[in-house]
C-alpha positions in Angstrom: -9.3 1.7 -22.2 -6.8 -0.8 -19.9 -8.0 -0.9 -16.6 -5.1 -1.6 -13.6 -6.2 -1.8 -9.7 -3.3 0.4 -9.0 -0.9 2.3 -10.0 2.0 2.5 -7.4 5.3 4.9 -7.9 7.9 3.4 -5.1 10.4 5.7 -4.6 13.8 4.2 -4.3 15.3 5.3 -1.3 15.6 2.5 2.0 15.9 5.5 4.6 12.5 4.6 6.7 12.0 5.8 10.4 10.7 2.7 11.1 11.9 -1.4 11.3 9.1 -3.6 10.6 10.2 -7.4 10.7 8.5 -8.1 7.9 9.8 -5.1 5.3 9.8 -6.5 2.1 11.5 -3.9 0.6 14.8 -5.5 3.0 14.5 -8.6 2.1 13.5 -8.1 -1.7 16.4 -5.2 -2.3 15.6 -4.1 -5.3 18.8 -2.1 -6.8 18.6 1.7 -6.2 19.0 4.0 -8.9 17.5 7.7 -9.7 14.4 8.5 -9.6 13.2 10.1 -13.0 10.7 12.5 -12.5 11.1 13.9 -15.5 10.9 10.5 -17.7 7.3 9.7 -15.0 5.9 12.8 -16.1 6.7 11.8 -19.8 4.7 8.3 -19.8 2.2 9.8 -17.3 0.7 12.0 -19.8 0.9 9.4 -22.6 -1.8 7.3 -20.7 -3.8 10.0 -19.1 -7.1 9.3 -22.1 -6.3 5.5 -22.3 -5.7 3.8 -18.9 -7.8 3.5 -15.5 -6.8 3.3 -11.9 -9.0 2.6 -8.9 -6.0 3.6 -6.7 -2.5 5.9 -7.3 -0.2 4.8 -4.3 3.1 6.7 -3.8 5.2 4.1 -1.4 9.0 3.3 -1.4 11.9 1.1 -0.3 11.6 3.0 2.8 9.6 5.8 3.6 8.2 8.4 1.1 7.5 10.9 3.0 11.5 11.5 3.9 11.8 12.8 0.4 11.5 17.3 0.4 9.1 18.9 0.3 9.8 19.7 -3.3 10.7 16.5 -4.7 7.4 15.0 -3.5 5.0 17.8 -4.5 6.5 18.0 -8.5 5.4 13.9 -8.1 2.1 14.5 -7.1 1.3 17.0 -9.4 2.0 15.1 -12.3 -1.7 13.3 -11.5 -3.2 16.2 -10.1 -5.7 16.3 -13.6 -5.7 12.2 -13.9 -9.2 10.9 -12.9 -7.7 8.6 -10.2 -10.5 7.7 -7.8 -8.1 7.5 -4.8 -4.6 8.6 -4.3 -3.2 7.8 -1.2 1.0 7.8 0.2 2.3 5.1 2.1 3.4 6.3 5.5 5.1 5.4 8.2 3.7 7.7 10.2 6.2 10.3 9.8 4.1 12.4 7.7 1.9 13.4 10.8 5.2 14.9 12.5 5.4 18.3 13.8 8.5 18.7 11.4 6.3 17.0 8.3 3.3 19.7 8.8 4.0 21.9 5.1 4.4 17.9 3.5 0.8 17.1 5.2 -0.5 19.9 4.0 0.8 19.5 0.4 -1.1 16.0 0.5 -4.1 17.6 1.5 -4.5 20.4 -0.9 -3.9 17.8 -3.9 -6.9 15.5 -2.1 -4.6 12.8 -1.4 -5.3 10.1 1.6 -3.1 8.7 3.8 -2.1 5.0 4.4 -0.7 3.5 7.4 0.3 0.3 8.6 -0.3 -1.5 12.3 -0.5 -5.1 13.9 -2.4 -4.2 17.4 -4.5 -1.3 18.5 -2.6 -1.4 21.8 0.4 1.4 20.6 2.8 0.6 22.5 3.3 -3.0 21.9 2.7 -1.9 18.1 5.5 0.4 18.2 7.2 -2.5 20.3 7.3 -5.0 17.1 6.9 -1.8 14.3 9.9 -0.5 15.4 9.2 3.0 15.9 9.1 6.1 18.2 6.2 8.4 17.9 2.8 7.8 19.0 1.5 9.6 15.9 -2.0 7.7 16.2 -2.9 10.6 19.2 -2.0 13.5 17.7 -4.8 16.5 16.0 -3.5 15.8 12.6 -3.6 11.9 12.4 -7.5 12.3 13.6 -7.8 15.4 11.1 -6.5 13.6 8.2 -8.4 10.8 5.8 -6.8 7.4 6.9 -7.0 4.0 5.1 -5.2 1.3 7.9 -3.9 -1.5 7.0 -3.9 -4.9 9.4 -0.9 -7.0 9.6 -2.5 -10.3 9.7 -0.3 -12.4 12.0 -1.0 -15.5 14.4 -1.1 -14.0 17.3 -3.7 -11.5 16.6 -6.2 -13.0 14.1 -8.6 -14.1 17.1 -8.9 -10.2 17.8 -9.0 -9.2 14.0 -13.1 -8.3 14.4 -12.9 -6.6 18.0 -9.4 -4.7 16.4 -11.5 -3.4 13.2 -14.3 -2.1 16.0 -11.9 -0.7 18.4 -10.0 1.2 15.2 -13.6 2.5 13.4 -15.0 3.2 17.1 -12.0 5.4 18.3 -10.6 7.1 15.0 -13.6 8.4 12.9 -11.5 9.2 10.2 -10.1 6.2 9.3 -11.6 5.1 6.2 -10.9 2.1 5.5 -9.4 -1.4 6.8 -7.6 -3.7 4.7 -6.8 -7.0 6.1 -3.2 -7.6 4.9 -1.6 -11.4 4.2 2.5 -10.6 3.8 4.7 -11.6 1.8 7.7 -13.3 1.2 10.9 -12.3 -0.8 8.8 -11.3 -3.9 11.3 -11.0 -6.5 12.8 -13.9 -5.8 10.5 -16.0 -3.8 13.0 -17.0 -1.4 12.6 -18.1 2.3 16.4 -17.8 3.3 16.6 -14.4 4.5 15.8 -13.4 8.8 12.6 -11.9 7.1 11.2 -14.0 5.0 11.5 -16.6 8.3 10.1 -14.1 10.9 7.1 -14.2 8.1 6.9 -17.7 7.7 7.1 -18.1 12.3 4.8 -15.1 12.8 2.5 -14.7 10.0 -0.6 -15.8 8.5 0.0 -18.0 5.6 -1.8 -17.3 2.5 -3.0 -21.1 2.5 -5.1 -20.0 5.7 -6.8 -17.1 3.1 -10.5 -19.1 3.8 -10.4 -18.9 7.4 -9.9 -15.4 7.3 -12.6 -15.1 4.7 -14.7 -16.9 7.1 -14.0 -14.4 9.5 -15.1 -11.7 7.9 -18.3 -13.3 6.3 -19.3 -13.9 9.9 -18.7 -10.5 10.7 -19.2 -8.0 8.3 -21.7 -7.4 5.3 -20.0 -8.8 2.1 -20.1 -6.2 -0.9 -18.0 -7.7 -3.8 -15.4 -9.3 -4.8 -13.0 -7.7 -7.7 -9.0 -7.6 -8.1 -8.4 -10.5 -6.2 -10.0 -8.7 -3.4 -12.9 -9.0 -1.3 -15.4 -6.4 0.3 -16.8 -5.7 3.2 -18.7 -2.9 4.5 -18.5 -2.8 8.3 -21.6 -1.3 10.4 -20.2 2.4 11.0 -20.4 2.3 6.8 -17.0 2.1 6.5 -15.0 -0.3 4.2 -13.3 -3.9 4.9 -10.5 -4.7 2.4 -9.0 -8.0 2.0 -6.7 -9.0 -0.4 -6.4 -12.2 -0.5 -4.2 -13.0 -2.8 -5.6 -15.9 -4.4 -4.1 -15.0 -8.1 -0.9 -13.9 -9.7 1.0 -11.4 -7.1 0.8 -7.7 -8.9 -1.4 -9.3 -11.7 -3.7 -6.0 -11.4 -0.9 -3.6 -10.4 1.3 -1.5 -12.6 4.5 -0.4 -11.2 7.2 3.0 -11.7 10.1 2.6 -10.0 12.7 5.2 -10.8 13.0 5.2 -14.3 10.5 2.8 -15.7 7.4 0.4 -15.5 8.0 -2.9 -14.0 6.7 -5.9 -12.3 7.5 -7.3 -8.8 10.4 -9.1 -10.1 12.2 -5.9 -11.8 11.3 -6.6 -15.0 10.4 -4.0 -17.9 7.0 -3.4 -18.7 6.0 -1.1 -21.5 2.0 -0.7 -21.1 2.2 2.1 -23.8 3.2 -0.9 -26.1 0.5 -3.4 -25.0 -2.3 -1.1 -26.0 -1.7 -2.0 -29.6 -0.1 -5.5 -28.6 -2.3 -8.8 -29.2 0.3 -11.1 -28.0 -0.3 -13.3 -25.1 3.4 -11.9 -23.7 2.4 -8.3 -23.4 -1.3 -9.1 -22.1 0.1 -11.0 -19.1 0.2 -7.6 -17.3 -2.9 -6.7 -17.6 
């Protein structure tokens, strides 16, 4: 049995509803092509007896939830008898829209979560830097719906990061989970000449800073484990504290579909089916 952290599907699309600064997907541009569901389906059920996920994470160049209704629900089906613990889509926030309800409902009936992304608990200056229009946090269905939240770790909010993760658990019961997120750079190419990867570099928190934020939360919260290249935290509501702190290879415990294949962050082919009967120190790199 291989064991991955996650398996993420990225559809290939750029069409988002929102304009983070700090989209990697802009500044990585990976090429667009087709999505295969068809050839996904194919390798899916080739590793269904011989491969374990802790999470399944349907993202995109842009947002996944954009795709129809149909498109999105022959995806999610292909997993709907894989023993994934957690499945999850990566959303802008558009999937809680009046016009996304039969979508948000298709997530729900397969027992999927939903992930969102913010930098302040104050909405209007999030949706000031996020880019975006609709205050999605106050309506029934975001407080109705099982919500991991991720935190955009940046320099001018890391002194509230422990009053932020209160205020979130305190004021949305059903978010889940908080992961503490350092971002990244171009990582395809590892570049810093792009308006992105700069805003980054000015804005965020580096990953050389990773202990002081570790130091933060050891303060803070209860420490649980550490696995993945993560670290664990269980706040005192009972709910979960995620960091990734990226201390290792980037994607080292990740395992990639995007559109017609397996790949790594840099675009390159990976063939895991291959690597269960490989020995070679080339194939077991990815795992």
């Amino acid at each position: 049995m291989r064991k991955y952290k996650e398996l993420e599907i990225i559809l290939p699309s750029f069409t988002c509803d929102k304009h983070c600064p700090y989209c990697t997907a802009k500044t990585t541009k990976w090429s667009e092509k087709e999505m295969s569901i068809e050839s996904l389906r194919n390798n899916i059920e080739k590793m269904k007896n011989d491969f374990s996920f802790i999470y399944l994470t349907l993202g995109g160049n842009g947002e996944p939830t954009l795709y129809s209704l149909e498109i999105l629900e022959e995806i999610v089906s292909i997993f709907d008898d894989f023993q994934i613990p957690i499945k999850r889509v990566l959303t802008s926030g558009n999937i809680f829209r009046n016009e996304s309800k039969e979508k948000h409902e298709m997530f729900l009936k397969y027992g999927w979560k939903f992930e969102v992304t913010a930098a302040y608990t104050n909405i209007d200056k999030d949706m000031n830097l996020l880019g975006y229009n609709h205050k999605y946090y106050l309506g029934e269905r975001f407080r109705n719906s099982p919500v991991f939240l991720n935190y955009v770790l940046l320099k001018d909010n890391i002194s509230n990061m422990v009053h932020e993760i209160n205020s979130w658990f305190s004021n949305y019961l059903n978010i889940e989970r908080i992961s503490c997120k350092l971002l990244n750079i171009n990582t395809r190419e590892n570049g810093e000449d792009n308006k992105i990867s700069r805003w980054i570099l000015e804005n965020a928190i580096p990953k050389s800073d990773r202990e002081s934020v570790k130091s933060i939360l050891d303060e803070n919260f209860e420490f649980i484990s550490h696995e993945f290249d993560s670290l664990n935290y269980k706040h005192s509501s009972g709910k979960d504290i995620h960091f990734s702190w990226k201390n290792g290879k980037y994607g080292l415990h990740d395992l990639v579909w995007y559109c017609d294949r397996f790949v790594d962050y840099h675009l390159n082919s990976v063939n895991p089916l291959e690597v269960l009967n490989e020995k070679s120190l080339c194939c077991r790199k990815f795992l």
